[in-house]
N, C-alpha and C positions, 0 to 999 in steps of 0.2 A: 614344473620344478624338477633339477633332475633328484634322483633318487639312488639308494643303495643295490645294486644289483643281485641274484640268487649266490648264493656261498660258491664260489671257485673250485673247493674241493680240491685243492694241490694240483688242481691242472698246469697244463702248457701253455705260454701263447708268445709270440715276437713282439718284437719293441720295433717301431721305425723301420728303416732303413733296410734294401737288400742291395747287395751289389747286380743282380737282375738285370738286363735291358730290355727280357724280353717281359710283359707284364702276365700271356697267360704263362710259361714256365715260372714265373714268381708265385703266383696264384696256388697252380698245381701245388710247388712244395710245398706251401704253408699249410694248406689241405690236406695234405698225406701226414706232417707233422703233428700238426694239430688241430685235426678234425672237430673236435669237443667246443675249446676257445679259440678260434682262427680268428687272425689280424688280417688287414690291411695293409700291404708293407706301402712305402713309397720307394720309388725306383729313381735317386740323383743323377746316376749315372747316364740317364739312356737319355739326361736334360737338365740345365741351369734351373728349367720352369721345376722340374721336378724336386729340386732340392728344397730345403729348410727356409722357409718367409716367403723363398719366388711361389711354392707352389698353394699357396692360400692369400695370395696376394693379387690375383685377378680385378678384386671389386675393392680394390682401395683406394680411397677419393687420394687423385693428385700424384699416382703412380708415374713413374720415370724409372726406366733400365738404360743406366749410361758406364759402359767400361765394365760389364757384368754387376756391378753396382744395383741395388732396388735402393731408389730415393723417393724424396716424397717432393713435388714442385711447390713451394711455399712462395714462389715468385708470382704465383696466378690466383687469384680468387677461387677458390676451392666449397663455397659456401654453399652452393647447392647441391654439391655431389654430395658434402656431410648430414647436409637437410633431409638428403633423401634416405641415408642409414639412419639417422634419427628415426625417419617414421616408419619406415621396413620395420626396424626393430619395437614399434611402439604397436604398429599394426598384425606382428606376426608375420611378414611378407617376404620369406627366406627365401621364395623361389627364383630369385635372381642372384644368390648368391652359392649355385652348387660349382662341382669341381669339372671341370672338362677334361681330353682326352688328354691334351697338351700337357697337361699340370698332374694329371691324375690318372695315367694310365690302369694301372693296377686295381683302381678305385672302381674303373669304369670296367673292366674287367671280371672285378668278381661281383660287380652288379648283375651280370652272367648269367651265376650259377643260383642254383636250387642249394640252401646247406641243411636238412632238415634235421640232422644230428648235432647240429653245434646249441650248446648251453647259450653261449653269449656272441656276438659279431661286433670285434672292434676295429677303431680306424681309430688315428691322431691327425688331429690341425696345431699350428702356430699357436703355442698361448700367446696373450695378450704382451705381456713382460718381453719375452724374447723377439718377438714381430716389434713391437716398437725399439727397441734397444738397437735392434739390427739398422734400422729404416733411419736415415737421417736426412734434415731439410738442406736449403740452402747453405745455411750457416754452420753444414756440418756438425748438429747435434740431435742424437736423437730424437723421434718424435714420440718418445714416452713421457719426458722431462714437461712437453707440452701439454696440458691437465685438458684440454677440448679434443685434441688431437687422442691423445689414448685413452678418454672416454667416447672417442666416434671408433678406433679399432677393437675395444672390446665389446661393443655392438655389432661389427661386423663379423667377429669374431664367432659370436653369438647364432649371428643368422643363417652362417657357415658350417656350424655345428651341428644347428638346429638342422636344416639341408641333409648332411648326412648320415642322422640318426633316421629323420623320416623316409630316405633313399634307400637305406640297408634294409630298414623293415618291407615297405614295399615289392624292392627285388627280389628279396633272398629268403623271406618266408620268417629268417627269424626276426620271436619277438622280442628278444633283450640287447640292447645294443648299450654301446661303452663308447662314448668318444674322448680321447686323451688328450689333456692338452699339451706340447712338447715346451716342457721349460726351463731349459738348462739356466738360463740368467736368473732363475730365483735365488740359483746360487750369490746374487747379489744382493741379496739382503742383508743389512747389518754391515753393508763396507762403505770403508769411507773413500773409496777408489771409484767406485763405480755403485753409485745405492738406488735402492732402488725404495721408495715407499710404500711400506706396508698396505696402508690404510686406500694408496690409489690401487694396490695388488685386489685388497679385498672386495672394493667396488668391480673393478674388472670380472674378479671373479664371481661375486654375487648377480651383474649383468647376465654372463652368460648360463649361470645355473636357473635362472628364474626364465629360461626361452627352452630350457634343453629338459623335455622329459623321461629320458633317459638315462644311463648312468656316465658321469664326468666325472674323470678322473685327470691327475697330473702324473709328471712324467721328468722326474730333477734327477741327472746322471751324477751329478756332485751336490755336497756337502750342502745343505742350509738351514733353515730357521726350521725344522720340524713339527717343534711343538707349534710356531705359526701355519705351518701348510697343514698340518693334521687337520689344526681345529678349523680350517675352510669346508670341512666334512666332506672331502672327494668320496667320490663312490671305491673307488682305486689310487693306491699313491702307490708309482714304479720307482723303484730305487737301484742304484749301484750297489747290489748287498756286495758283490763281490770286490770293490775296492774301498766303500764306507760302511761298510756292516758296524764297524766299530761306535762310528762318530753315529751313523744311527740309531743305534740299541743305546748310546746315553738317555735318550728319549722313553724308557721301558714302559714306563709309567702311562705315560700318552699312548705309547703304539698299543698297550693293551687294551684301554678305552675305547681306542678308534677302532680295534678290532671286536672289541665285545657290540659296541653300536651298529654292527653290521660293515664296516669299512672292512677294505681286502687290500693287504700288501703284493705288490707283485716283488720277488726277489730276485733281482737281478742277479741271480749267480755267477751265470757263467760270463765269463770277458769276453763281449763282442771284439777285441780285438786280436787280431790273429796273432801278435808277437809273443800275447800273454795268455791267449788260448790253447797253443801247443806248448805249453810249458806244466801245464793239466794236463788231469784224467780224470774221466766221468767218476772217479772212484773218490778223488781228491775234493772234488767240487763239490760233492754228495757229501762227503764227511764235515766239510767248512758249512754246508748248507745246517746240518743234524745239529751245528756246534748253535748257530745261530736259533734254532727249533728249542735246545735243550737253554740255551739262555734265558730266552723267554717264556719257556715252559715253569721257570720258578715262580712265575706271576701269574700264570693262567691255564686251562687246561689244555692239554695237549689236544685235545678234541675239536679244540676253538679255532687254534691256533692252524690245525693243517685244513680245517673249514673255511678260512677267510685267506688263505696265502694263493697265492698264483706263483709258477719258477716261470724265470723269462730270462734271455739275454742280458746282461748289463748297460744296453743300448741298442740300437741300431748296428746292423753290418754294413757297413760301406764299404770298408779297406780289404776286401777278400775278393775271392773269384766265387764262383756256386759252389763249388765242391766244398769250399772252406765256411761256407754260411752255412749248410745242410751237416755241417760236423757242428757247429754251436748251436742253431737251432734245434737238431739230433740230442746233445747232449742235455739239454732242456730237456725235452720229450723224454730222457731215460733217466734223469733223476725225480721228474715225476711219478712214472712207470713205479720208480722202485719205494718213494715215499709212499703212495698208494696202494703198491702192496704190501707194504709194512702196514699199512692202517687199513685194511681189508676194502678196497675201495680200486683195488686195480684190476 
C-alpha cells in the first residue's frame, strides 16, 4: 500500500521532461542539481516512444501507432491480452511490465548509478486519466469513457509503477522511492467539455496505491478539484505554484490537513517555460515562493510547512536547449539553498 514518504525538508527535485537526447548527460545534471531528491527525467526529444502515453505504453492490450497517433485496436478481440493484466495485477506479477531502453532511456540509465546520498529516488509514469483520455478506439473516443477499458489501464498502470519502485530500490541502493503519476487531464474534472469521473478517478487511483509500496504521488500542472486530489492521500501532490498558486491556496484549509498528515507539496515555482522564465529572477521567484510560505504560514507552522514542501519546476522542460533547462532546474536548486538557510537546514 503505498505510503507517505520521510519530510522533503525544502529540498530540490525536477518534474518530467528534459530537452536532453543524450540520457547519461540528462542523468549527470539532475545529479549535480539535485543530489539529495534526484528525479528521473524523460527524454521526448531523443523519441515519440519517449514522450508522454507512447512511453508507458509498451504493454497495452490492443496498442496501435498509426500517423504518430497511440490508438487502441477495438476492431479485434482484445480479451486475453486484458485477462492477462487482470491477473498480473491480482497476482503481483509486474515483471513484464518494466520500461526499456526505447521508451526509457534515462530510466535505464540511472539504473546505472549507485546514489547513496539521495533522501528519496523519483520517476513518473502516465496516470491513468491522462493515458486514457489521450488513447482512443476505433470510433475515435477515448478509452477512458470505456469503464473495462480504464479499469484494465489502471491495472497496468499499476503494475508499471509497481516495476519501477522495485527497480530503483534494487539498482540504486536507495530506499525511498516516489513514483508520480503525470496528470494534466485531471484538470478535467468538473467540465462539462470534456469530464471526467470522479469516482472511476478514485478506483483508478485506489488500484494502483494498493500494488505500490512506496510513495505515489500526482502531478496536475493546471487548475482542478483539489480538495478531491488532496483527499486521494498522494504521498506528494506537484503543482503549478507559479502560474495557480492563487486558485491553489483557495484550498488552505485542505492543504494544511494534507500537510500536517504527512502529505508534501512540491511547488512548482519556477516556469518551466523559457518565454516566462527569462522574464524572472531567482530573487523574484523566491519572493512570490516566501508570499505563498507566509499565506499559509497563518494556518500552520512555519516549521511544518518548510518540512513537507519540495521547490520544483512548474513542469517539465521540453521547449529549451541544456543550457536553458540547467538555468530552471539551477534556479530550483537556489531557492531551495536560500529557503534552507533561512531555516537553518542549508
Amino acid at each position: 500500500m503505498a505510503k507517505m514518504i520521510p519530510s522533503s525538508r525544502s529540498l530540490a527535485t525536477g518534474v518530467g521532461a528534459l530537452p536532453h537526447t543524450d540520457p547519461q548527460q540528462a542523468c549527470d545534471d539532475v545529479l549535480a542539481l539535485f543530489p539529495a531528491f534526484p528525479y528521473i527525467p524523460t527524454l521526448p526529444d531523443r523519441s515519440q516512444l519517449e514522450s508522454i502515453v507512447f512511453n508507458d505504453s509498451e504493454q497495452l492490450p490492443g496498442r496501435m501507432i498509426q500517423n504518430d497517433r497511440l490508438l487502441f485496436d477495438s476492431t479485434r478481440d482484445q480479451t486475453a491480452a486484458m485477462e492477462k493484466v487482470y491477473m498480473d495485477y491480482v497476482e503481483g506479477n509486474f515483471h513484464d511490465y518494466g520500461l526499456h531502453k526505447e521508451y526509457a532511456s534515462a530510466f535505464i540509465e540511472m539504473m546505472s548509478r549507485r546514489l547513496p546520498g539521495a533522501l528519496v529516488l523519483k520517476c513518473q509514469v502516465t496516470g491513468p486519466v491522462t493515458f486514457g483520455m489521450q488513447v482512443v478506439d476505433a470510433d475515435k473516443r477515448p478509452i477512458y469513457y470505456d469503464s473495462q477499458l480504464a479499469d484494465v489501464l489502471s491495472k497496468m498502470i499499476a503494475l508499471k509503477a509497481c516495476w519501477c519502485e522495485q527497480t530503483m530500490r534494487k539498482n540504486t541502493g536507495v530506499s525511498e522511492t516516489l513514483v508520480v503519476l503525470n496528470e494534466p487531464y485531471l484538470a478535467s474534472l468538473g467540465s462539462s467539455v470534456v469530464p471526467v469521473d470522479k469516482e472511476t478517478v478514485r478506483a483508478g487511483w485506489d488500484d494502483i496505491a494498493a500494488l505500490v509500496e512506496g510513495g505515489l504521488g500526482i502531478h496536475c500542472c493546471s487548475n482542478t478539484d483539489w480538495e478531491f486530489v488532496l483527499s486521494l492521500n498522494p504521498s506528494v501532490v506537484s503543482v503549478d505554484a507559479y502560474a495557480t498558486a492563487k486558485e491553489f491556496l483557495l484550498y488552505s484549509d485542505t492543504i494544511v490537513s494534507y500537510m500536517e498528515r504527512g502529505g508534501i507539496v512540491a511547488w512548482g515555482i519556477v516556469p518551466a517555460e523559457t518565454k516566462l522564465f527569462v522574464t524572472e529572477t531567482v530573487d523574484s521567484l523566491f519572493d512570490q515562493y516566501l508570499k505563498i510560505r507566509t499565506q499559509l504560514c497563518t494556518r500552520m507552522p512555519e516549521k511544518l510547512f518548510d518540512a513537507q514542501s519540495l521547490i520544483t519546476p512548474s513542469c517539465g522542460i521540453r521547449f529549451a536547449d541544456r543550457e536553458g533547462s540547467l538555468a530552471i532546474m539551477g534556479a530550483a536548486a537556489e531557492i531551495s539553498h536560500r529557503i534552507r538557510k533561512t531555516t537553518g537546514r542549508g
